[in-house]
N, C-alpha and C positions, 0 to 999 in steps of 0.2 A: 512429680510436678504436674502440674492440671494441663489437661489436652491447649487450653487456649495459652497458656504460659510459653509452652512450645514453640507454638504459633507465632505468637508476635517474636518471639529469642529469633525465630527463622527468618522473617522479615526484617527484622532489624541489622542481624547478619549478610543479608543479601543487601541493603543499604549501604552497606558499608565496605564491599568492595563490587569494582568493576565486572562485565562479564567477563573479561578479557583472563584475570586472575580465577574464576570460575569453571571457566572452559578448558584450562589445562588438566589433562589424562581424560576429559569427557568426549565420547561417541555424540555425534547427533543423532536425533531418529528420523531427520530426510538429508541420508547421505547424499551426494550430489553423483557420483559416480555410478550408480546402477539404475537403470542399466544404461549404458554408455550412451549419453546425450548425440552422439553421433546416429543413433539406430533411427532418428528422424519419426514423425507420427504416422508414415504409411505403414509402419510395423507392426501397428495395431488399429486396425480400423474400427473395434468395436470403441477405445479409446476415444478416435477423433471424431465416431457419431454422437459419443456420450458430449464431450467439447461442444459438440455443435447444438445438439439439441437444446442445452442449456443457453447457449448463446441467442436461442432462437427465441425462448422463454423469459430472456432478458429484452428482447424487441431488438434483434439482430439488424432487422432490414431498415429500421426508423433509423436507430444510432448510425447506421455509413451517410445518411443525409444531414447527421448534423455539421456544423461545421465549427461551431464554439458551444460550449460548457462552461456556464459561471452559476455558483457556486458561492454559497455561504455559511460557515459551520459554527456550532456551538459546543461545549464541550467539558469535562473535567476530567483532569488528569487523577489519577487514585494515590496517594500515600506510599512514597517509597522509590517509589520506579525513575524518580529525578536522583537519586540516590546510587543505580544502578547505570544507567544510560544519561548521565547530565549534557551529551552534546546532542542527541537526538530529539530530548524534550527540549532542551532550552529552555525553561520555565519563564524565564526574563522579556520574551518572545512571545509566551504562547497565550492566546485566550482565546478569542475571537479569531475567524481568520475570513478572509475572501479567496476563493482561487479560481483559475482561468482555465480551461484545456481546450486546445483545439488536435483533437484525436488524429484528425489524418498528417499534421503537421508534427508528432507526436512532443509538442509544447504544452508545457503544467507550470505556473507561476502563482506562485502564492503569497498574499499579504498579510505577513499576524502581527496584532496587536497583543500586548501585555504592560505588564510593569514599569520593565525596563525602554518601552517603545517600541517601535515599528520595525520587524522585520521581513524584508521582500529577498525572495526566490524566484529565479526564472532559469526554467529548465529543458533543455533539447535534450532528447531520449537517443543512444547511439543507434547505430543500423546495424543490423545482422549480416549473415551472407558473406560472400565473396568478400564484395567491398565495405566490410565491416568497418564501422566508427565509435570511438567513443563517445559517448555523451558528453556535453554542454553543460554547466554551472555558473551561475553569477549571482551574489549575494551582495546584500546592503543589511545595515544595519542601521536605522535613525538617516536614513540616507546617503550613508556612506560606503562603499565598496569596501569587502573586506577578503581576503587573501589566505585569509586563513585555512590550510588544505585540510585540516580534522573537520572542523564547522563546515567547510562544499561538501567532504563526503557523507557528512552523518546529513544535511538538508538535500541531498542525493537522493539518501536512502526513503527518507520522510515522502520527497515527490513526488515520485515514481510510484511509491509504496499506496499514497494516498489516492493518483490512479487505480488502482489494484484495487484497492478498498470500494471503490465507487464503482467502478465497470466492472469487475468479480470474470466473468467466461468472454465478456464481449470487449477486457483487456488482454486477453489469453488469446485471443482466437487469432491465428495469424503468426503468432508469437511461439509458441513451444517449440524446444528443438526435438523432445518426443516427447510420447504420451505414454501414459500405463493405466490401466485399471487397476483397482487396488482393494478389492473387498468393498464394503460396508462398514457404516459407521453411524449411528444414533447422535442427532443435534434437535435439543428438545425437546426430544421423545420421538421426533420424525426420522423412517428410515432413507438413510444416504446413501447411495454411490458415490464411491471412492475413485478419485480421479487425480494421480499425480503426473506433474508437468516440470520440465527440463528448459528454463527461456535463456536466451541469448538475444540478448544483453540482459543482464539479472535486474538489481532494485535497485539502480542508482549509478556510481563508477564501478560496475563490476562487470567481468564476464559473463557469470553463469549465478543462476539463482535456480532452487527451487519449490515449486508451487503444489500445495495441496486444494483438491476442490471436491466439499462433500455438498452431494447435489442430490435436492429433496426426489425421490423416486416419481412421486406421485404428481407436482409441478414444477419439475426440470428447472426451479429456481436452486440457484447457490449460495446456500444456509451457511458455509464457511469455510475461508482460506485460510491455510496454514502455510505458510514459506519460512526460507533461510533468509538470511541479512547479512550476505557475502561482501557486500559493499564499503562497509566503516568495518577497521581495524579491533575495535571493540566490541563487535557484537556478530564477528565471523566465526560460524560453530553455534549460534545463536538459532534459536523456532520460536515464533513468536504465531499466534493466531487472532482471524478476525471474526466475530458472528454476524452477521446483520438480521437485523427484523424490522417491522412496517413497511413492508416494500407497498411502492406506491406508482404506479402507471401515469407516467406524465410523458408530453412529445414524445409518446409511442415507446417510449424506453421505460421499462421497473428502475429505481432507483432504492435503493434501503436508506431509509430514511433516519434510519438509528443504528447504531455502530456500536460494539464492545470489543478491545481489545487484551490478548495476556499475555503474558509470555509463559512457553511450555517448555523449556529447557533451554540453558542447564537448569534453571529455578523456573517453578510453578508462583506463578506473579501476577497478578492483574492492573494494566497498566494504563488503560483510556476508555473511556466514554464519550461519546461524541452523537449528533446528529443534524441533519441538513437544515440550517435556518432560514434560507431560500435559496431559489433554483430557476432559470432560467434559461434558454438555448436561441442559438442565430443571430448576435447580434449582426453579423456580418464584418467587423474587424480583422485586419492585418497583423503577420507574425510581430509587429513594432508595436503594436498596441501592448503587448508583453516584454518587452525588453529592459524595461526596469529605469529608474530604481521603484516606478513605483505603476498601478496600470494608467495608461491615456486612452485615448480616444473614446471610443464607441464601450471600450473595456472597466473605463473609472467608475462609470456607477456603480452601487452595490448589487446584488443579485436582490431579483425581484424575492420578496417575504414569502412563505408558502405557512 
């Protein structure tokens, strides 16, 4: 049978069942337990300079002065991966979206448009620590609240996630419950420092998540995440990765202006495309301006075009 015949039989296969049926008898390759999230980042200080440096290379000191993030993305999903993950894409949901973050608040609300119409996210991130919290979820659909505890946690995972995606070291920073160096690693030909991370609160409703970050040698930029997706029931045991390129220097912060996403185990999958269709910061808005069903105030315009 011809190499590409294989190819699509495998896709077409991973289409057609769940991760969840995939991941039974399978190892991840970023177990969560080693080394014991407890050993904290002063464990390893060359770790948390690596952290830091990147974070610095991302415009560390601009990002603590913003105080909203809006956000506008464009994007396509690739063939198949609705197949695999249908509560995380949502495809009925997704095309177009707007989203909101105000980092020190750590609130992400997001507006997608599709098909099926309009659906709104707004998301409070739990707290670590002593007096640990869980996170916050409230969902509409066409403007309507919906209840449904599979669709909060997979739009959990999505918000948080898409945090991550966008801030890369300077969503990290502050966040790990410890650090590791981890070798090296080639991302387009540039060589990385290997940086994996242990957060508490993970990607959404969950405790613990973990974060990979290969960070370009040469410009302490973060060429790409790799994490677990401990949060939705279907895709726990799940690596999924992000690349970004076109990083662009705006309000003092790099932002990657283009996005590619795959999934790297259990199945090798490529699953999104995506980049920022405009970008703007400070409008100066209240946590209510995100509370849904849909954004108000100072929040409802779209983000400025870039």
């Amino acid at each position: 049978m011809p190499p590409a015949a294989i190819h699509r039989r495998t896709l077409l296969a991973a289409a057609a069942w769940p991760l969840g049926g995939l991941l039974q008898g399978c190892s991840t390759p970023l177990p969560l337990g080693v080394p014991p999230p407890a050993a904290g980042p002063a464990a390893e200080p060359a770790a948390a300079a690596l952290l830091r440096d990147s974070a610095e290379a991302h415009g560390l000191a601009a990002y603590r002065q913003i105080s909203d993030i809006n956000i506008a993305y464009e994007g396509e999903w690739r063939p198949f991966i609705n197949g695999v993950q249908p509560e995380v894409v949502d495809a009925g949901f997704r095309g177009r979206s707007q989203e909101r973050l105000m980092p020190a608040l750590g609130l992400n609300a997001q507006a997608f448009e599709g098909p099926s119409g309009r659906k709104f996210v707004a998301w409070q991130r739990g707290s670590a620590g002593q007096s640990a919290q869980p996170g916050r979820l409230a969902l509409w659909f066409n403007g309507q609240p919906s209840a449904n505890a599979a669709l909060q946690r997979a739009a959990a995972v999505v918000a948080e996630g898409y945090s991550l995606f966008l801030l890369g070291p300077l969503w990290l920073t502050d966040r790990a419950a410890a650090l590791q160096r981890a070798g090296t690693e080639r991302v387009d030909g540039r060589l990385c420092d290997v940086l994996d991370a242990w957060v508490r609160p993970g990607l959404g409703l969950t405790a613990l998540d973990r974060v990979t970050l290969c960070i370009d040698r040469d410009s302490r930029i973060t060429r790409r995440l790799r994490f677990t997706l401990e949060g939705f029931e279907r895709t726990q045991g799940a690596v999924a990765e992000v690349d970004t390129y076109d990083h662009e220097q705006r309000f003092g912060v790099l932002w990657p202006m283009r996005s590619f996403e795959r999934v790297v185990h259990p199945i090798a999958l490529p699953a999104h495309d995506w980049r920022i269709a405009g970008l703007d910061v400070n409008r100066g808005y209240g946590r209510e301006a995100l509370a849904g069903p849909g954004f108000s105030g100072a929040a409802a315009a779209p983000a400025r075009p870039v």
